[in-house]
VOBA-1610 file (N, C-alpha, C; in pm, whole numbers, padded with zeros to 5 digits, always signed):
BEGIN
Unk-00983-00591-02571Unk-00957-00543-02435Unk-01024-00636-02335Unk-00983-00655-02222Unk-01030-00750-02096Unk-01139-00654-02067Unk-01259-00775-02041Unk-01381-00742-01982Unk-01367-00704-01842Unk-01442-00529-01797Unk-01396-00513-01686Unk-01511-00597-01595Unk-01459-00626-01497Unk-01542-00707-01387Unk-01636-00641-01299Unk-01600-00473-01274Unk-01648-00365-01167Unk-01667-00252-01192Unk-01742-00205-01178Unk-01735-00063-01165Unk-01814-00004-01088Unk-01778+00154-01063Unk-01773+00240-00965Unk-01714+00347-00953Unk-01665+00395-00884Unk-01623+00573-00846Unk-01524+00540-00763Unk-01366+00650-00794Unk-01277+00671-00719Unk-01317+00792-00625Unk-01301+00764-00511Unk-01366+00885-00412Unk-01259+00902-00312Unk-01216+01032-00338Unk-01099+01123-00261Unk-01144+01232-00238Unk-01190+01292-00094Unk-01265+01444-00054Unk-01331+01460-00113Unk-01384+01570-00213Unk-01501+01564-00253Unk-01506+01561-00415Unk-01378+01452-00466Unk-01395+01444-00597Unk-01452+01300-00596Unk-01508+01265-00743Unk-01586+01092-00780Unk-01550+01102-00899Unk-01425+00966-00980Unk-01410+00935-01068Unk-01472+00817-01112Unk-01547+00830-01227Unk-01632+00698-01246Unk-01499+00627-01344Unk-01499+00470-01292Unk-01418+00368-01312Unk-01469+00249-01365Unk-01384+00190-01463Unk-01420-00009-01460Unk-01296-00067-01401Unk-01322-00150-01318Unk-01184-00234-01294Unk-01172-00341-01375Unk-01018-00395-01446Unk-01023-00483-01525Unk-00902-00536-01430Unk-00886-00709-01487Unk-00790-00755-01432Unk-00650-00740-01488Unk-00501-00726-01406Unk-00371-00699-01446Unk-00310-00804-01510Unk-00354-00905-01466Unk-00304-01049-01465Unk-00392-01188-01529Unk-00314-01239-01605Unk-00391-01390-01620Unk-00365-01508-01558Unk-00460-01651-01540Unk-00396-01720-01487Unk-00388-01841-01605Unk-00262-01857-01578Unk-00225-01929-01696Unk-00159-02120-01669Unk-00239-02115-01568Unk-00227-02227-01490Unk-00265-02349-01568Unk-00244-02512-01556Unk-00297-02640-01631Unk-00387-02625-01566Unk-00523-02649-01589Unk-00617-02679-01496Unk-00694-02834-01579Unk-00682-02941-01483Unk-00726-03096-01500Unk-00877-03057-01471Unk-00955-03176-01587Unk-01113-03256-01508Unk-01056-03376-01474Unk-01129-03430-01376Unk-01182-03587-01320Unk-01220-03658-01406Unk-01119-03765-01497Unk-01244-03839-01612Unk-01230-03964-01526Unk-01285-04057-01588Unk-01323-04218-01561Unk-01188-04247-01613Unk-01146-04375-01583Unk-01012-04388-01611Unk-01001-04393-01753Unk-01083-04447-01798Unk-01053-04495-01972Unk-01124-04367-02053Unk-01171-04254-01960Unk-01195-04112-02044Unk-01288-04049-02077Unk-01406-04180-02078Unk-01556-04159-02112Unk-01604-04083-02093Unk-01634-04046-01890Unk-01676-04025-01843Unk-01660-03873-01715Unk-01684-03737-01745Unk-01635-03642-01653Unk-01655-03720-01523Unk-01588-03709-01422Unk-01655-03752-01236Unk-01673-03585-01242Unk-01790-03604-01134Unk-01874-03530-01040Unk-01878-03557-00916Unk-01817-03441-00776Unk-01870-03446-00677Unk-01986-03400-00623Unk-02009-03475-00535Unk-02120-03473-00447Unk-02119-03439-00303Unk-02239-03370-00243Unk-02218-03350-00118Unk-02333-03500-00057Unk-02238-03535+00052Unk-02350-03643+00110Unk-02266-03707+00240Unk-02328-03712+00362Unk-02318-03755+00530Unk-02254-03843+00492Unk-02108-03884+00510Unk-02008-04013+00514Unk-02096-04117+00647Unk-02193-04088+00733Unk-02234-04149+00816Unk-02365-04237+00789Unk-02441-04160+00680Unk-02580-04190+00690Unk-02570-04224+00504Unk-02477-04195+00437Unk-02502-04248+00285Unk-02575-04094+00243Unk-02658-04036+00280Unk-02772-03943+00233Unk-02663-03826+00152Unk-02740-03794+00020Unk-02700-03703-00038Unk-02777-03548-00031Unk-02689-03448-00041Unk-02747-03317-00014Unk-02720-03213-00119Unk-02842-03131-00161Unk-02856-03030-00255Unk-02790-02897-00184Unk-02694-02800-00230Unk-02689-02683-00187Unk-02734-02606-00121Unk-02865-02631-00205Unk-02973-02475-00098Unk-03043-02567+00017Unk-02978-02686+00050Unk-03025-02731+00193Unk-02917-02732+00255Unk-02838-02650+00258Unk-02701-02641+00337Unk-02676-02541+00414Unk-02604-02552+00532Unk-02577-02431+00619Unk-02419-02408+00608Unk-02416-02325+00682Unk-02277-02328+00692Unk-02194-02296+00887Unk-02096-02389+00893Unk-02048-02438+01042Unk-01902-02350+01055Unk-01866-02287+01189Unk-01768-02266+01176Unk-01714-02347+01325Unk-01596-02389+01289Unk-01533-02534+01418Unk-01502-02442+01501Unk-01549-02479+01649Unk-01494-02392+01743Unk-01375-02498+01842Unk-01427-02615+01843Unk-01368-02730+01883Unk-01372-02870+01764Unk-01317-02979+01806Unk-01248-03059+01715Unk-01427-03129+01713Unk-01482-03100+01582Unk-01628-03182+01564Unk-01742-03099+01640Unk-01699-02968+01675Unk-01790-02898+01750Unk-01808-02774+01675Unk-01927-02727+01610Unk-01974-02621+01541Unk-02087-02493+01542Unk-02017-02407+01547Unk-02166-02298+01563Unk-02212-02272+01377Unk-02345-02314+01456Unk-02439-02346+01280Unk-02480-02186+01265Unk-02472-02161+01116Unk-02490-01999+01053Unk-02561-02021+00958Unk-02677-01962+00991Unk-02810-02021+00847Unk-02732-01887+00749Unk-02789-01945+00581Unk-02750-01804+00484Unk-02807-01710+00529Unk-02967-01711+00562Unk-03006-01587+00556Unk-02917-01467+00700Unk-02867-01514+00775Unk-02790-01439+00884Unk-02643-01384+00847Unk-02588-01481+00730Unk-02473-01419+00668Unk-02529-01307+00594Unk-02621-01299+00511Unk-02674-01220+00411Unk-02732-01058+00507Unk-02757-01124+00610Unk-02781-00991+00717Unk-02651-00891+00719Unk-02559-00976+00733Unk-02388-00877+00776Unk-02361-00861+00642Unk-02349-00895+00541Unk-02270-00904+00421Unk-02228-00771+00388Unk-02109-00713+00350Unk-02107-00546+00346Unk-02180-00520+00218Unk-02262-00396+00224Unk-02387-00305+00106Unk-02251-00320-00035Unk-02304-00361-00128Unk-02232-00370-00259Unk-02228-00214-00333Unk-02123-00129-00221Unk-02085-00027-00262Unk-02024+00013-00413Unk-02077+00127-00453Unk-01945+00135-00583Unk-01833+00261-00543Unk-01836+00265-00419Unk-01705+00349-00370Unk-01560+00242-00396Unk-01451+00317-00450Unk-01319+00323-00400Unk-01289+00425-00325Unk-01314+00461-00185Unk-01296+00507-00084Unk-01129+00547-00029Unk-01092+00638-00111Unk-00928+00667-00074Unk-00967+00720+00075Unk-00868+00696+00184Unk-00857+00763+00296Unk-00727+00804+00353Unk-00660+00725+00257Unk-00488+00825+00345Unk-00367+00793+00202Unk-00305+00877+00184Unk-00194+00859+00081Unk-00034+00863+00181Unk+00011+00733+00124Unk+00131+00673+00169Unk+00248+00636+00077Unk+00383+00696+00095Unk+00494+00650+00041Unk+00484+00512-00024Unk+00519+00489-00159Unk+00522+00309-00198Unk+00649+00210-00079Unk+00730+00331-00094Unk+00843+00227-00074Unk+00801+00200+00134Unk+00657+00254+00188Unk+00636+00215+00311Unk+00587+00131+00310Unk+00494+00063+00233Unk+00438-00100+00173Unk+00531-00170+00163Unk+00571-00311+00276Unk+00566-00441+00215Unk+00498-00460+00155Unk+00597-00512-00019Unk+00484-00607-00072Unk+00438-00741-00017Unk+00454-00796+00104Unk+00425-00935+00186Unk+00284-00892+00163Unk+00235-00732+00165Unk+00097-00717+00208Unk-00033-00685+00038Unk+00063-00739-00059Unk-00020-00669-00190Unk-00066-00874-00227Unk-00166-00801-00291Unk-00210-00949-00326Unk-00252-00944-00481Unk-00320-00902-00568Unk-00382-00926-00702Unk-00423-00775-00795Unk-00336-00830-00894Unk-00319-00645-00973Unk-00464-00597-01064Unk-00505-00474-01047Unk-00578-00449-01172Unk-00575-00327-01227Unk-00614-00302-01335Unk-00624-00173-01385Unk-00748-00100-01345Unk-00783+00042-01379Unk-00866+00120-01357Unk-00848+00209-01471Unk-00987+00134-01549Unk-01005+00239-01671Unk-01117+00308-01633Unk-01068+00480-01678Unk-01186+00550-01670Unk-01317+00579-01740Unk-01393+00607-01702Unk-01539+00631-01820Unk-01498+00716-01942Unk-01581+00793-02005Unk-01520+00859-02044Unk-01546+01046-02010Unk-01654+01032-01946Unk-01686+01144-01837Unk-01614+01160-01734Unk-01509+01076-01696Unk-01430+01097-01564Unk-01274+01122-01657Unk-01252+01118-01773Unk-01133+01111-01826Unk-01025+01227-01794Unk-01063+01336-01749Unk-01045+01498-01708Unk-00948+01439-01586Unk-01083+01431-01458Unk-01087+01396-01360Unk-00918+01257-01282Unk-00927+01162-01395Unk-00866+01053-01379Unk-00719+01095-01408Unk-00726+01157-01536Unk-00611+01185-01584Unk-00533+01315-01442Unk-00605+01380-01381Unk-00520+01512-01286Unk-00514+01393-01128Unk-00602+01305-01124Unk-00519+01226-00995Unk-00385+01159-01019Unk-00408+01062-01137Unk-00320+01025-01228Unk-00179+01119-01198Unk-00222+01227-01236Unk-00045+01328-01255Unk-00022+01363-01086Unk-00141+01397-01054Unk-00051+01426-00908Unk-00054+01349-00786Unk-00060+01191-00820Unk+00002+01087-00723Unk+00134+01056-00815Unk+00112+01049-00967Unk+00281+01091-01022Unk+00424+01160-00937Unk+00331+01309-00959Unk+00443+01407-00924Unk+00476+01398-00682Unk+00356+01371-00709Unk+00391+01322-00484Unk+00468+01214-00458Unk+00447+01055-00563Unk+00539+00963-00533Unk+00485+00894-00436Unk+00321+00953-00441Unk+00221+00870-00302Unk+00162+00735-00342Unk+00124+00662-00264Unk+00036+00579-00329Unk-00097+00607-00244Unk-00251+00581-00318Unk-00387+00618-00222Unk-00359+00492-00162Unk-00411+00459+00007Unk-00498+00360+00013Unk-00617+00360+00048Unk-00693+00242+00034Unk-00878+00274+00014Unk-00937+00130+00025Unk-01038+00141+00026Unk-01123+00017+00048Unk-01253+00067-00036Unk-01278-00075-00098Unk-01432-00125-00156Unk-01442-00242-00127Unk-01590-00272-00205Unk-01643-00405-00157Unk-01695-00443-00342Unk-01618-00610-00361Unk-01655-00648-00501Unk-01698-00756-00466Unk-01796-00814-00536Unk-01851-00933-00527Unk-01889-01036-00371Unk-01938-00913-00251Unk-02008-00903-00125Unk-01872-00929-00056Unk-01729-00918-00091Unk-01642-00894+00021Unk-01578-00745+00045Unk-01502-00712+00151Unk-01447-00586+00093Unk-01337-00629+00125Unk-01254-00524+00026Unk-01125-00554+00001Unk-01008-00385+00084Unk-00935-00436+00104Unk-00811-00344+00136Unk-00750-00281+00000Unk-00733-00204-00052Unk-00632-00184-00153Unk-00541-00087-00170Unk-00458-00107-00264Unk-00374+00031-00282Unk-00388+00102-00399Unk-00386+00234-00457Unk-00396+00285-00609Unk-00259+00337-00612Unk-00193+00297-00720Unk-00093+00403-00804Unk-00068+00449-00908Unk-00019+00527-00973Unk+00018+00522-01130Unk+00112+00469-01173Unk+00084+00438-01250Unk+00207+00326-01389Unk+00139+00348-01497Unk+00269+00445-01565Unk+00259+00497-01725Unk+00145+00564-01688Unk+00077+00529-01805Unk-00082+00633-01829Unk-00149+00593-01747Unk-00167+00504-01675Unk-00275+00445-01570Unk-00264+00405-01457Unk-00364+00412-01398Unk-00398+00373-01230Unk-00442+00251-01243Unk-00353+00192-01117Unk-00345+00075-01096Unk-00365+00058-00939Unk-00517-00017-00925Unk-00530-00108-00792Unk-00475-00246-00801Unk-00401-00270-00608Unk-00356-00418-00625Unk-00442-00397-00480Unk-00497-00526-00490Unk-00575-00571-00359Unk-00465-00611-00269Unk-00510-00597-00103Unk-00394-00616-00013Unk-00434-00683+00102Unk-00353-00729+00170Unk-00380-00870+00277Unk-00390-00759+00371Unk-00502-00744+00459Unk-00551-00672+00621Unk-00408-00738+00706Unk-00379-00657+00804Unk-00262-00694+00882Unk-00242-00820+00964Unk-00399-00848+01034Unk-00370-01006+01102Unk-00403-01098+00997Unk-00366-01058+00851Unk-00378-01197+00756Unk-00244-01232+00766Unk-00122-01158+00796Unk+00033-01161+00747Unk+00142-01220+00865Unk+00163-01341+00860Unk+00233-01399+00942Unk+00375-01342+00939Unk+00418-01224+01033Unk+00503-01189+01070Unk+00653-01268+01137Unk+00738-01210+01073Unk+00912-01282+01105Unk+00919-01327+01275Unk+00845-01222+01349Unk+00803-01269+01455Unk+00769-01380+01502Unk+00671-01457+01433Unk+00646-01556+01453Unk+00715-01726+01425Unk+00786-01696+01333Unk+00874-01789+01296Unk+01012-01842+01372Unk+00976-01991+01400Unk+01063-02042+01478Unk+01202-02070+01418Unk+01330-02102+01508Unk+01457-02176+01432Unk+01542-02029+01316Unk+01466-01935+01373Unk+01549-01789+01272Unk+01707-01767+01327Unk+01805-01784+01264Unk+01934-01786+01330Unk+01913-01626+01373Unk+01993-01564+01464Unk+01986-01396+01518Unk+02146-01351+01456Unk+02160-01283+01504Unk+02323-01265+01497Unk+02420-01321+01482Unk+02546-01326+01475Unk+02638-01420+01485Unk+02778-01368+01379Unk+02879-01434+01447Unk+03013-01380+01370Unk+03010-01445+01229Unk+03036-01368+01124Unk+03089-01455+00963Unk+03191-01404+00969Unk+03289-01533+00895Unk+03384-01511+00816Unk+03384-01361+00726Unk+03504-01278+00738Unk+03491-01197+00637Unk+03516-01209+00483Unk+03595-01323+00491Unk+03647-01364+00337Unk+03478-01456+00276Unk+03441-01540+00347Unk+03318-01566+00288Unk+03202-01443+00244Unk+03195-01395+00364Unk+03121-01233+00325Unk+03137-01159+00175Unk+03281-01130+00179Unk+03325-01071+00095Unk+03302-01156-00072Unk+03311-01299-00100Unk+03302-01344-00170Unk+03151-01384-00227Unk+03071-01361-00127Unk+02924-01408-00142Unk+02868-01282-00183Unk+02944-01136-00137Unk+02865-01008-00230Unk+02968-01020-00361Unk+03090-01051-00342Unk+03160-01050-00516Unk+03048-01082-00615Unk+02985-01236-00564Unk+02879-01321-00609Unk+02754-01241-00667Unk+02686-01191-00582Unk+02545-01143-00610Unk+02604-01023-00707Unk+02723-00920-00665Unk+02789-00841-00799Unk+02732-00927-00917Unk+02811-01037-00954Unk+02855-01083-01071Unk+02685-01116-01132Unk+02633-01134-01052Unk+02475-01150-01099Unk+02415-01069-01107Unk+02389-00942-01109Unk+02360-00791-01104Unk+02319-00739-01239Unk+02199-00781-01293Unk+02136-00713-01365Unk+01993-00626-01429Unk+01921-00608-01505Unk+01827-00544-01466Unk+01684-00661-01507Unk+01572-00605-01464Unk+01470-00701-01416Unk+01382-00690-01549Unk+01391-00821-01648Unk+01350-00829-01759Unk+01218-00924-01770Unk+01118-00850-01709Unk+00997-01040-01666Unk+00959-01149-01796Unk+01001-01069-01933Unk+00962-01156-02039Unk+01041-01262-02041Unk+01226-01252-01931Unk+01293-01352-01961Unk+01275-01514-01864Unk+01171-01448-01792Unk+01137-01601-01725Unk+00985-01673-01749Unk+01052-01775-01777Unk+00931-01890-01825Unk+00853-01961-01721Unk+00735-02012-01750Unk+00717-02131-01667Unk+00752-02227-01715Unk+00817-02286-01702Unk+00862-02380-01801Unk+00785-02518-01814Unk+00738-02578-01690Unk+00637-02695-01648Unk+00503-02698-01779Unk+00493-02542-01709Unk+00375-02541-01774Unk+00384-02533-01943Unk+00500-02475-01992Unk+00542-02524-02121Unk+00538-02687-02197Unk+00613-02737-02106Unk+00608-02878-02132Unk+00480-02927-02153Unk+00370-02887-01994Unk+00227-02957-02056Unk+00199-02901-02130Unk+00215-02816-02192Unk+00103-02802-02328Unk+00176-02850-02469Unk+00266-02829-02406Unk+00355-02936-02534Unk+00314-03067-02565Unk+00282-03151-02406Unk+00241-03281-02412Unk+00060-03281-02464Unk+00014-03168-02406Unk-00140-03188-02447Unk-00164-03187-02616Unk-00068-03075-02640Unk-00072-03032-02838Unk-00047-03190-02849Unk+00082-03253-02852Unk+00075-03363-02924Unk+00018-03497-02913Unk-00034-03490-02780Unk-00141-03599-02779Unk-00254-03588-02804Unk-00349-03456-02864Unk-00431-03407-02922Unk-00403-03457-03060Unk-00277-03437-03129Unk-00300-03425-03216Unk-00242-03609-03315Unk-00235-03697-03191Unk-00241-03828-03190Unk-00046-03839-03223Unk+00011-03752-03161Unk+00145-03791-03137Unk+00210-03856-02988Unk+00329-03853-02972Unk+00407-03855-02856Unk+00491-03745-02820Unk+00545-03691-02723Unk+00614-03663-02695Unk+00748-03709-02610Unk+00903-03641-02669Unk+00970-03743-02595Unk+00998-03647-02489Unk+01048-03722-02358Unk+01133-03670-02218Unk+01219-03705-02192Unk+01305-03620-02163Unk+01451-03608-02160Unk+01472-03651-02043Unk+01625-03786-01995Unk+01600-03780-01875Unk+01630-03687-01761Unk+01616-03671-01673Unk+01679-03565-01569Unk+01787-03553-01552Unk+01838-03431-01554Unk+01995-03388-01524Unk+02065-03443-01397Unk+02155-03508-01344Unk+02231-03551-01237Unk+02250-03438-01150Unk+02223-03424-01006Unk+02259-03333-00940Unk+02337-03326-00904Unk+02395-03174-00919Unk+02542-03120-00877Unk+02578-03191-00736Unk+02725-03239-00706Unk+02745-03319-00613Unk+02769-03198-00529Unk+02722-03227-00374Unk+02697-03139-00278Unk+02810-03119-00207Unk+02851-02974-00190Unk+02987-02929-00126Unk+02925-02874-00016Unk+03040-02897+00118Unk+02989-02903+00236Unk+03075-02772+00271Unk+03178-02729+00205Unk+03237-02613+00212Unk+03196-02491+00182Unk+03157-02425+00295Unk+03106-02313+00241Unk+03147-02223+00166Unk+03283-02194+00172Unk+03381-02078+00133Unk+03407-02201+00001Unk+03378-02288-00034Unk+03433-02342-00143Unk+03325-02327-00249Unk+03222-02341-00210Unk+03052-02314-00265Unk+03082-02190-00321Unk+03102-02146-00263Unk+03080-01956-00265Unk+03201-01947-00438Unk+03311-01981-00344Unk+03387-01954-00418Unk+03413-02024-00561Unk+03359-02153-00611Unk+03303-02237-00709Unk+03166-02140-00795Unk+03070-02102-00729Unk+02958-02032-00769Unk+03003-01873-00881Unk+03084-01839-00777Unk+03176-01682-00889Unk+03222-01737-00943Unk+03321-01833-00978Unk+03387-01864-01064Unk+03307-01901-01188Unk+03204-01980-01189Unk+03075-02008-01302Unk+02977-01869-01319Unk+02977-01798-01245Unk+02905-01673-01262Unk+02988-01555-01350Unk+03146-01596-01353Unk+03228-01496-01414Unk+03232-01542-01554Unk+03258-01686-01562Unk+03334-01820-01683Unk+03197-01694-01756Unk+03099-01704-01717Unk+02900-01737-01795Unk+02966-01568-01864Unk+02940-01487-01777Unk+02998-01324-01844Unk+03081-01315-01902Unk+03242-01404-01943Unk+03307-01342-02017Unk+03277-01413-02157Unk+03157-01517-02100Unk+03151-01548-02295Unk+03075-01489-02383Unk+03112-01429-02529Unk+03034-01365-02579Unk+02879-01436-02575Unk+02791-01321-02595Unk+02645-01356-02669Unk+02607-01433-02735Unk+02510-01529-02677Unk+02481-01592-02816Unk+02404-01541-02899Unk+02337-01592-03007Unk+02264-01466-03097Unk+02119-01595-03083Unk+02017-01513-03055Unk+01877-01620-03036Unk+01810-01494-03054Unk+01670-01561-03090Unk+01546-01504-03124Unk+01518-01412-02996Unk+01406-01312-03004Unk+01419-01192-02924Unk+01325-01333-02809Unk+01314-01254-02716Unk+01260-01346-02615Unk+01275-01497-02552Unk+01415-01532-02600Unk+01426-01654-02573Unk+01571-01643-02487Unk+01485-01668-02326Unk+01597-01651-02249Unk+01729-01786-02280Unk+01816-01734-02146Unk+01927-01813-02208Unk+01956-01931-02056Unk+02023-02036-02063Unk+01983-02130-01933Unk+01973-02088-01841Unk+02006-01982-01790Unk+02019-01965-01674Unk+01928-01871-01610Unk+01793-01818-01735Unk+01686-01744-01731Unk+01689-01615-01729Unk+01814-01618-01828Unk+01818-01418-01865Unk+01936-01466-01957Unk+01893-01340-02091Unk+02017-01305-02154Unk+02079-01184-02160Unk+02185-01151-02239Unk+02246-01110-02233Unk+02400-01071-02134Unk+02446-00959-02118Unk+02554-00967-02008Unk+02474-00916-01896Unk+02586-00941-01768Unk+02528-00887-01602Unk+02594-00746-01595Unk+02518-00699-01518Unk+02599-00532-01488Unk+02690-00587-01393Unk+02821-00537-01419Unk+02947-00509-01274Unk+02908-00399-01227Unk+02907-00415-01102Unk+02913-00333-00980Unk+03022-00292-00947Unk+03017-00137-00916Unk+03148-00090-00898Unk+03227-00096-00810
//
């Protein structure tokens, strides 16, 4: 089981569920070191004045925030450490809200919430009746001296916090320049561009998409570990670009229909198919 990172108490009126938070998610990212070119050697950065050559240790460091271009108000640690919010073990529910009233623009990083085993009573009757309401809590704590926004819901047997972006973090449609507004379409393009998304209409399978990049590097790392090569294929030619819209459209269903009426292929369970799903698409009625 994943090591939980937190714990603390779910606190709604005057109940306290004692909790660990574990993480939902891995990151399954390449992550590179800095070697010397020929490998020897890890590189190491350093902090040090591009002006004066002089190098600097951490705990002789402040920290600047730019108010103008090269102009800074200096913040010793000990004055951050003054504000820092008290390393509560509240999850602090304060209002329960419809899911489907959340943009997700505003959810950021999933985790679970396993209960103690003294709160198991307790966990399990919030558990059923944010089930049976269809609410989600939201609440705030503070992990590792920040606090966070979050939301709780249930999924399956368990409660699940996803941390969430505060409102002036979220660059609103508002703000974005060059957004076309209104305007007349074609109805025959219309009509052919939902035929389209029809013909693609199926249900949401996440095991069938890969990273695929990240496949490759570790493909390349296994065999150069293991004093091989790997070969690369060259790149596919790109589809020549149609300037027709209604011809696009109408080219696109036609390969979206050809793909559905051919039978199945038969492949190992989990191995999507090119186009990053198998099986057939649902028709829409």
């Amino acid at each position: 089981m994943p090591r939980a990172m937190w714990s603390g108490n779910i606190a709604f009126g005057l109940v306290s569920i004692p909790v660990k938070l574990v993480a939902a998610a891995r990151d399954r990212s390449i992550h590179f070191h800095m070697l010397s070119e020929d490998g020897q050697c890890r590189l190491r950065r350093k902090l040090y004045c591009p002006e004066t050559g002089k190098e600097y240790d951490f705990k002789h460091t402040a920290k600047g925030y730019e108010i103008a271009p090269d102009q800074y108000v200096l913040i010793q640690n000990d004055e951050i450490d003054k504000i820092k919010p008290d390393a509560g073990r509240q999850i602090e529910i304060s209002d329960f809200v419809d899911l489907e009233s959340i943009d997700p623009l505003y959810y950021e990083r999933p985790y679970y919430l396993v209960p103690d085993e003294a709160g198991a009573k307790a966990y399990r009757l919030l558990m059923e009746a944010m089930t049976r309401s269809g609410r989600v809590g939201i609440a705030r704590f503070v992990m590792r001296q920040k606090q966070y926004l979050a939301a709780l819901r249930a999924k399956g047997e368990v409660l699940m916090l996803q941390t969430m972006r505060y409102a002036d973090e979220v660059v609103t449609e508002q703000e974005l320049d060059n957004v076309p507004g209104p305007m007349p379409l074609d109805p025959r393009e219309l009509d052919v561009a939902q035929r389209l998304i029809d013909a693609l209409v199926t249900d949401f399978e996440p095991e069938r998409y890969r990273d695929e990049y990240r496949e490759r590097v570790e493909e390349l790392v296994k065999a150069k570990a293991e004093g091989g090569t790997i070969s690369v294929s060259a790149a596919e030619e790109p589809a020549p670009r149609v300037i027709n819209l209604m011809d696009a459209l109408q080219r696109s269903l036609d390969e979206a229909r050809k793909e559905e009426e051919q039978p199945p292929a038969k492949k190992t369970k989990g191995t999507p198919s090119k186009r990053g799903g198998g099986g057939r698409r649902k028709r829409s009625a």
